[in-house]
N, CA, C and O atoms as CSV, one atom per row, in Angstrom:
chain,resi,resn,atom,element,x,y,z
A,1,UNK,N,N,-3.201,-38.584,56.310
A,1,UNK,CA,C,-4.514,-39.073,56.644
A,1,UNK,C,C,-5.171,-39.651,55.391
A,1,UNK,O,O,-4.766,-39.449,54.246
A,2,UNK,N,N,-6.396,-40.508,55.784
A,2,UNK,CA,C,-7.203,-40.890,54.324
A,2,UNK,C,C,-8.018,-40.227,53.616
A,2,UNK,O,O,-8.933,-39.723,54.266
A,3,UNK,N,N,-8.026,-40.050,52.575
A,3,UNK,CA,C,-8.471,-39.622,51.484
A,3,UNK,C,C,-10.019,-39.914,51.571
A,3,UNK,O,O,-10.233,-41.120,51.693
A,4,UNK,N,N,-11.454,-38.930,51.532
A,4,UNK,CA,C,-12.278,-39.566,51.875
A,4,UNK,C,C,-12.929,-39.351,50.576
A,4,UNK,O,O,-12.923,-38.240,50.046
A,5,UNK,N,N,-13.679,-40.719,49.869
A,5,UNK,CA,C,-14.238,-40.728,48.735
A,5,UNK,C,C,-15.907,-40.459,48.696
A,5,UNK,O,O,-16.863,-41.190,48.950
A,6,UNK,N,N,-15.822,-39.423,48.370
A,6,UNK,CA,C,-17.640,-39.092,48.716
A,6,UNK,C,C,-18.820,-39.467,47.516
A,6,UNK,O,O,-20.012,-39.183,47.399
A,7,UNK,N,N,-17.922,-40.192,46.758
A,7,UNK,CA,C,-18.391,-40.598,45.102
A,7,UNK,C,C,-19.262,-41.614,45.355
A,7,UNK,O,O,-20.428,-41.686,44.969
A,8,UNK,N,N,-18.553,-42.529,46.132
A,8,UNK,CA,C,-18.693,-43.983,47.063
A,8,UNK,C,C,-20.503,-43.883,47.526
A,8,UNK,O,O,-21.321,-44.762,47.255
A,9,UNK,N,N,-20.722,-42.956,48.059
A,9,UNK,CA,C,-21.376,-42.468,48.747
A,9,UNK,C,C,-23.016,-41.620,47.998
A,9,UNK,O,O,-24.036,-41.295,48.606
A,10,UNK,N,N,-22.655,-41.466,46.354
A,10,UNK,CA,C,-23.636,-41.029,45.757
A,10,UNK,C,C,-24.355,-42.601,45.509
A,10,UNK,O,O,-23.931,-43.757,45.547
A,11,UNK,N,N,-25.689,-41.943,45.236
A,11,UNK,CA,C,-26.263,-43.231,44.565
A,11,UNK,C,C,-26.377,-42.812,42.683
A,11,UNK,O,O,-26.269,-41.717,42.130
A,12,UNK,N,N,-26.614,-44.091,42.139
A,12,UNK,CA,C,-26.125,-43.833,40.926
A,12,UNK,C,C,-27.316,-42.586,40.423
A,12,UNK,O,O,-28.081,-42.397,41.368
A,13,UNK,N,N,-27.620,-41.835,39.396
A,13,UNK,CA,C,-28.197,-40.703,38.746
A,13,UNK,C,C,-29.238,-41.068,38.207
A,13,UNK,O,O,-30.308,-40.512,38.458
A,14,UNK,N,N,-29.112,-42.216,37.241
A,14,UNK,CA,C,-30.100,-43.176,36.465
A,14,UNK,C,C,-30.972,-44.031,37.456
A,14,UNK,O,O,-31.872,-44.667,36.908
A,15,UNK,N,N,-30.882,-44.131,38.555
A,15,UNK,CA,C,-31.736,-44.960,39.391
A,15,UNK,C,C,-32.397,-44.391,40.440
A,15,UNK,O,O,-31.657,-43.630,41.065
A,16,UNK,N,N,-33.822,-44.489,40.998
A,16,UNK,CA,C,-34.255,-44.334,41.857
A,16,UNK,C,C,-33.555,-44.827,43.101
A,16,UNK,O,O,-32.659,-45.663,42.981
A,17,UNK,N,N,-33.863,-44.419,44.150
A,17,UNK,CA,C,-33.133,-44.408,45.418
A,17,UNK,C,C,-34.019,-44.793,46.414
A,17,UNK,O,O,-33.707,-45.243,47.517
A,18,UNK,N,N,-35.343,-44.564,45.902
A,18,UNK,CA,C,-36.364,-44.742,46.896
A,18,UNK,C,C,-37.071,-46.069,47.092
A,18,UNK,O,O,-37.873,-46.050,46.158
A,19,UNK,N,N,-37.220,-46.966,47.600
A,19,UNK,CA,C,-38.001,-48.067,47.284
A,19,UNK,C,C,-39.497,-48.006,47.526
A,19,UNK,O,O,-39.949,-47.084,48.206
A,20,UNK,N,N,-40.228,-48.857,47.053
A,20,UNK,CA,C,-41.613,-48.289,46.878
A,20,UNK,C,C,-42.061,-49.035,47.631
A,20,UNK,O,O,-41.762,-50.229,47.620
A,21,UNK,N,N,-43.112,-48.361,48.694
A,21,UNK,CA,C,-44.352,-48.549,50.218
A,21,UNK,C,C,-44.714,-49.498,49.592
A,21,UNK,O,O,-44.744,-49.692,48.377
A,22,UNK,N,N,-45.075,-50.279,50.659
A,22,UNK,CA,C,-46.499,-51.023,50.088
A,22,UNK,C,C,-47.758,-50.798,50.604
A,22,UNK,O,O,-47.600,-50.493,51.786
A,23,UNK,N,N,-49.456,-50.792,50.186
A,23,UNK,CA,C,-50.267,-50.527,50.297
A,23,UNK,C,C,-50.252,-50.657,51.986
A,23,UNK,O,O,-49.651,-51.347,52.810
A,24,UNK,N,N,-51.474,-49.369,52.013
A,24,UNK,CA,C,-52.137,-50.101,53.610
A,24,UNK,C,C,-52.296,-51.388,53.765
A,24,UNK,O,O,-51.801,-51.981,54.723
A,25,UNK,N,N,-53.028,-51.995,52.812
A,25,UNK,CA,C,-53.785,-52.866,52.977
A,25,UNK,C,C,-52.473,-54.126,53.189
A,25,UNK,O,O,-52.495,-55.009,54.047
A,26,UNK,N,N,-51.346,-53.899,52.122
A,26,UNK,CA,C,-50.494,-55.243,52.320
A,26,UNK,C,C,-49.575,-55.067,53.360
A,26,UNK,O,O,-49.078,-56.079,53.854
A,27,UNK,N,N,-49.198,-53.736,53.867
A,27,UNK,CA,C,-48.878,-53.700,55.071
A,27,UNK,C,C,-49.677,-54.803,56.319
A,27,UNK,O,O,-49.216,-55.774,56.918
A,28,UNK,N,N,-50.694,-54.319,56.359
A,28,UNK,CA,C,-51.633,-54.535,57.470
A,28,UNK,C,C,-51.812,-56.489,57.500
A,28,UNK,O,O,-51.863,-57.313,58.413
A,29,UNK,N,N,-51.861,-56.573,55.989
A,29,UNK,CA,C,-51.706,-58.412,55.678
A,29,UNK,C,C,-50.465,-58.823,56.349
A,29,UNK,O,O,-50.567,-59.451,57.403
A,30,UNK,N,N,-49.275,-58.541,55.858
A,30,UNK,CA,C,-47.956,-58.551,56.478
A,30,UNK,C,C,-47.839,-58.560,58.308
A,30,UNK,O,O,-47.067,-59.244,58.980
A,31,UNK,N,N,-48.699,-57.737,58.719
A,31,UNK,CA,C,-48.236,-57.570,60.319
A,31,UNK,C,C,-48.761,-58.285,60.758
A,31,UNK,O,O,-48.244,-58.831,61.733
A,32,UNK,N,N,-50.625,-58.887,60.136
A,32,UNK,CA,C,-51.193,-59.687,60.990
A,32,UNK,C,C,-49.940,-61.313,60.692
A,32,UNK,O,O,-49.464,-61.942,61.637
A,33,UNK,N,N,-49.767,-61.531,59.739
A,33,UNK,CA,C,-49.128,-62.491,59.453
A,33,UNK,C,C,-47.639,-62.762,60.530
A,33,UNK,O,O,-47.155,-63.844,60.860
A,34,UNK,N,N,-47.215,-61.480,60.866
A,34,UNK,CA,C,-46.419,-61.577,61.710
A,34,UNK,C,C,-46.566,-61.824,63.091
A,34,UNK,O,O,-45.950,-62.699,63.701
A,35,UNK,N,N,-47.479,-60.962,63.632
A,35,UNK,CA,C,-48.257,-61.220,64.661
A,35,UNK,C,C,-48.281,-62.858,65.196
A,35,UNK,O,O,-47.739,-63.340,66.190
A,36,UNK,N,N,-49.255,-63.622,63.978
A,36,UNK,CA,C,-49.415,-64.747,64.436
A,36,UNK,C,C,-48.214,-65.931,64.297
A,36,UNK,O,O,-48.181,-67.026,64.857
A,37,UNK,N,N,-47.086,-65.240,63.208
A,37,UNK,CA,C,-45.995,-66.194,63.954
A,37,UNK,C,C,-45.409,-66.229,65.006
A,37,UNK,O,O,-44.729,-67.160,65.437
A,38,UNK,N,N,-45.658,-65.075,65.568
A,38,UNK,CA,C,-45.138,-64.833,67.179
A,38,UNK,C,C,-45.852,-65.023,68.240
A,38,UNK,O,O,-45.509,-65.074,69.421
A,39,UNK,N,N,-46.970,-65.133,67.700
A,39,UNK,CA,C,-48.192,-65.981,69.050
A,39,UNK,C,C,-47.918,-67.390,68.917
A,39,UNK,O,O,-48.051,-68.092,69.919
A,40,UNK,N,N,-47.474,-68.019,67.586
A,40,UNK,CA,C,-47.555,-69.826,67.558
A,40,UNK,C,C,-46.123,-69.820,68.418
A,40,UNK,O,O,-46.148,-70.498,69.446
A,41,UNK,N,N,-44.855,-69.111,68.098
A,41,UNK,CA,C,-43.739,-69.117,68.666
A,41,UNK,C,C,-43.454,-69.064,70.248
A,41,UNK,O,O,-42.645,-69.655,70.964
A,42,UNK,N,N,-44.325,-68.232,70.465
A,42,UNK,CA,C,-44.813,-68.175,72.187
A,42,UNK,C,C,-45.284,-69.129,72.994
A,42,UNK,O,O,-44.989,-69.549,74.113
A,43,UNK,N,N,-46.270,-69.436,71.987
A,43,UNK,CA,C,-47.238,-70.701,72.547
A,43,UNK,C,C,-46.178,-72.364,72.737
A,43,UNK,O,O,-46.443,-73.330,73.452
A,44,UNK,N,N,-45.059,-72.178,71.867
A,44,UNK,CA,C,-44.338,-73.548,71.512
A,44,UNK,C,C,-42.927,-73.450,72.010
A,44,UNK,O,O,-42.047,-74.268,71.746
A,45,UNK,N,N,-42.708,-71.793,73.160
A,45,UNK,CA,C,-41.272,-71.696,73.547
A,45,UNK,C,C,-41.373,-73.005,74.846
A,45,UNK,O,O,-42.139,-73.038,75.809
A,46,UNK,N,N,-40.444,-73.874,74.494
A,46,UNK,CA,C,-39.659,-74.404,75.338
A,46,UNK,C,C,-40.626,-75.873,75.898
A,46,UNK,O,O,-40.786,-76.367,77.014
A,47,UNK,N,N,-41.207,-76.291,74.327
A,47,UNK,CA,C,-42.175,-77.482,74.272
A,47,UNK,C,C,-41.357,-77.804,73.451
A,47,UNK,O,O,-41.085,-77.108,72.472
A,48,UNK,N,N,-40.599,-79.402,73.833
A,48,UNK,CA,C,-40.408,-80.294,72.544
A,48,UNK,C,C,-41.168,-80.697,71.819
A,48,UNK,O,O,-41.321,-80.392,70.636
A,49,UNK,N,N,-41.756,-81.461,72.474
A,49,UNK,CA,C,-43.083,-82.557,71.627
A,49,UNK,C,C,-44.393,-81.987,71.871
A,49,UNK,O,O,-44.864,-82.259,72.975
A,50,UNK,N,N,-45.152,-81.200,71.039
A,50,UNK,CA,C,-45.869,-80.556,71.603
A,50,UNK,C,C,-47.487,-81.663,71.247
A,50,UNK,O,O,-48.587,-81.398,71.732
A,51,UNK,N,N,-47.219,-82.803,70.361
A,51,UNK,CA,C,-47.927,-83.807,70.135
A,51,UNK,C,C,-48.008,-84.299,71.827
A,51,UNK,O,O,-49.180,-84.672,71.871
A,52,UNK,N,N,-47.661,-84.431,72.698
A,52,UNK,CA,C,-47.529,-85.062,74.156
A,52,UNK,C,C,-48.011,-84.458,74.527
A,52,UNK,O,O,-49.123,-84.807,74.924
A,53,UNK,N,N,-47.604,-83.120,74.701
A,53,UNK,CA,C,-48.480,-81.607,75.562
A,53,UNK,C,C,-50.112,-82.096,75.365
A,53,UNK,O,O,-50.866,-82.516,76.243
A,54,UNK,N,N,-50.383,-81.905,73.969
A,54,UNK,CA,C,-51.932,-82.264,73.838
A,54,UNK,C,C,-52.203,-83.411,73.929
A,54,UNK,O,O,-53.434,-83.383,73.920
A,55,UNK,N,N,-51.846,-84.642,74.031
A,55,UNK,CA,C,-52.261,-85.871,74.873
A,55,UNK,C,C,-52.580,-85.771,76.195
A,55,UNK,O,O,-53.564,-86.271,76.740
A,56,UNK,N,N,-51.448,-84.903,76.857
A,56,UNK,CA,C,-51.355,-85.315,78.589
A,56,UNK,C,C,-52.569,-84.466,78.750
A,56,UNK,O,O,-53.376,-84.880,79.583
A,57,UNK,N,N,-52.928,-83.115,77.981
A,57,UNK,CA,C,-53.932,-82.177,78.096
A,57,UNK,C,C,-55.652,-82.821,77.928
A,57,UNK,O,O,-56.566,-82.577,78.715
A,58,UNK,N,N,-55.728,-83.570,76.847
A,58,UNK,CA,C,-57.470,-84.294,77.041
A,58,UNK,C,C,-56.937,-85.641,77.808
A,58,UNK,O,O,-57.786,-86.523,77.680
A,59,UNK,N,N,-55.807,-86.083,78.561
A,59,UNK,CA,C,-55.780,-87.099,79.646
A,59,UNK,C,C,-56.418,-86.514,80.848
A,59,UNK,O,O,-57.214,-87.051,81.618
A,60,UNK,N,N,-55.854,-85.137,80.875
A,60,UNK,CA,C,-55.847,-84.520,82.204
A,60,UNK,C,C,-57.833,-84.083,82.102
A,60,UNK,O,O,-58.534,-83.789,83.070
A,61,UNK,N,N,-58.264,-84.178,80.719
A,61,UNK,CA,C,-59.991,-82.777,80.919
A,61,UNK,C,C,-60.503,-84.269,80.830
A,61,UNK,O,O,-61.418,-84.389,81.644
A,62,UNK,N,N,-60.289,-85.347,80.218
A,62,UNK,CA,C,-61.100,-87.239,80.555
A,62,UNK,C,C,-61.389,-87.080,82.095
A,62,UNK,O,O,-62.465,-87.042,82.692
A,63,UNK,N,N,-60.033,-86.995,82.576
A,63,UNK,CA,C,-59.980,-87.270,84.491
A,63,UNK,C,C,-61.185,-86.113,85.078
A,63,UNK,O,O,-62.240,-86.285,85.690
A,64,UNK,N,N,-60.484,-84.875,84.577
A,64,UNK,CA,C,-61.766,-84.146,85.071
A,64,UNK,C,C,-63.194,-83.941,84.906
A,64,UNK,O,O,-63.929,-83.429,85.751
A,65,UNK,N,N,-63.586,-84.430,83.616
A,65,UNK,CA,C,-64.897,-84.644,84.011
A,65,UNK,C,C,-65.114,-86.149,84.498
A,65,UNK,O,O,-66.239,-86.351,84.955
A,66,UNK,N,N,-64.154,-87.360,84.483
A,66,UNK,CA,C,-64.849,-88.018,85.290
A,66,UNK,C,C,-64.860,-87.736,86.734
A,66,UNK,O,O,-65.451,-88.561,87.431
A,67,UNK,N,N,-64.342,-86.775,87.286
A,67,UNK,CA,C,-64.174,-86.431,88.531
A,67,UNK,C,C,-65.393,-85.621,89.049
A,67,UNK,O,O,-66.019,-85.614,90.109
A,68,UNK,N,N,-65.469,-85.020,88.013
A,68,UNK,CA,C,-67.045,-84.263,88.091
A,68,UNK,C,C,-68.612,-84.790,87.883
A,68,UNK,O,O,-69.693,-84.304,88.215
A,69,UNK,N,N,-68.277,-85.869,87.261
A,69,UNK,CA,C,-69.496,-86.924,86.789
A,69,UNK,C,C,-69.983,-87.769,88.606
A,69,UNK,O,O,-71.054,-88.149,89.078
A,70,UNK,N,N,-68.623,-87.747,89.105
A,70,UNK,CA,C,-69.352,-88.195,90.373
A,70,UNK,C,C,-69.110,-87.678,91.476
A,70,UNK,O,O,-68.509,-88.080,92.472
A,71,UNK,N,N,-69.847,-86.358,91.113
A,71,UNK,CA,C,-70.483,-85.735,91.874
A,71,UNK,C,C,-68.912,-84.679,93.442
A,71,UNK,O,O,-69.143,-84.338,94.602
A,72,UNK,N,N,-67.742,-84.564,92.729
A,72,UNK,CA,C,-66.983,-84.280,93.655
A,72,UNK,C,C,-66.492,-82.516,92.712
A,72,UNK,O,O,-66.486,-82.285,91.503
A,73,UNK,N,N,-66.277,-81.947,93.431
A,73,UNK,CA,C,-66.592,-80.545,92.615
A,73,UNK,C,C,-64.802,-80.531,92.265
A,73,UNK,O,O,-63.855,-81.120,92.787
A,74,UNK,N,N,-64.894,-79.730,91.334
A,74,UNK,CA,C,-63.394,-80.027,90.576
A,74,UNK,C,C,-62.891,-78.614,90.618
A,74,UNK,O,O,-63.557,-77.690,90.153
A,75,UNK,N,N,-61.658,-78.438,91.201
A,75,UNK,CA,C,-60.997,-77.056,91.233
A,75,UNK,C,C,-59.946,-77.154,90.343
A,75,UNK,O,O,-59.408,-78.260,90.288
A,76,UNK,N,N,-59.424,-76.091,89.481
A,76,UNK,CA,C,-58.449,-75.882,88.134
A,76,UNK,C,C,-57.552,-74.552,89.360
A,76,UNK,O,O,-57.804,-73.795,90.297
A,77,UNK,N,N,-56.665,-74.918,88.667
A,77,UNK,CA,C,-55.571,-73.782,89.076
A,77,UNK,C,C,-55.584,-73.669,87.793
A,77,UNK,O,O,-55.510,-74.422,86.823
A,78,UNK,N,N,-55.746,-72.040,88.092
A,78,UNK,CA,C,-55.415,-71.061,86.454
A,78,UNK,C,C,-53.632,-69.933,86.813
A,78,UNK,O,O,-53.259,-69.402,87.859
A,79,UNK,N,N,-53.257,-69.957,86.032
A,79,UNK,CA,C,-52.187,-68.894,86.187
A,79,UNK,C,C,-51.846,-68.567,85.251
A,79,UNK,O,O,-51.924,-69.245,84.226
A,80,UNK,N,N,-51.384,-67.475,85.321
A,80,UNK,CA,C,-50.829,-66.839,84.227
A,80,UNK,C,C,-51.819,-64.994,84.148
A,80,UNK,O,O,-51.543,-64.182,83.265
């Protein structure tokens, strides 16, 4: 059978082993930072051009208030 080397397995004597926390505070910087790459990532799953998205989007709120300017009441489908 193999020979098991448990030497392998020390960490060296002269060195700390522990790596050092970082503050509350840069924690807390760190997560919000993460946070919001995963809200922009969300917001942009499965948009190519997201320059178009916001065109077709104030094409679509132009139409609706001119739709509302004369006088015809304007219904939005919301979902989500």
């Amino acid at each position: 059978m193999g020979m098991l080397c448990s030497s392998c397995f020390n960490g060296s004597s002269g060195e700390s082993d522990v790596l050092p926390t970082p503050s509350a505070e840069v924690r807390r910087q760190l997560q919000i930072e993460a946070a919001e790459r995963r809200r922009a990532e969300n917001e942009n799953r499965g948009i190519k051009d997201l320059e178009k998205v916001k065109r077709q989007q104030m094409l679509q709120e132009k139409k609706d208030k001119e739709m509302g300017a004369m006088g015809e009441p304007v219904l939005k489908w919301q979902t989500g």
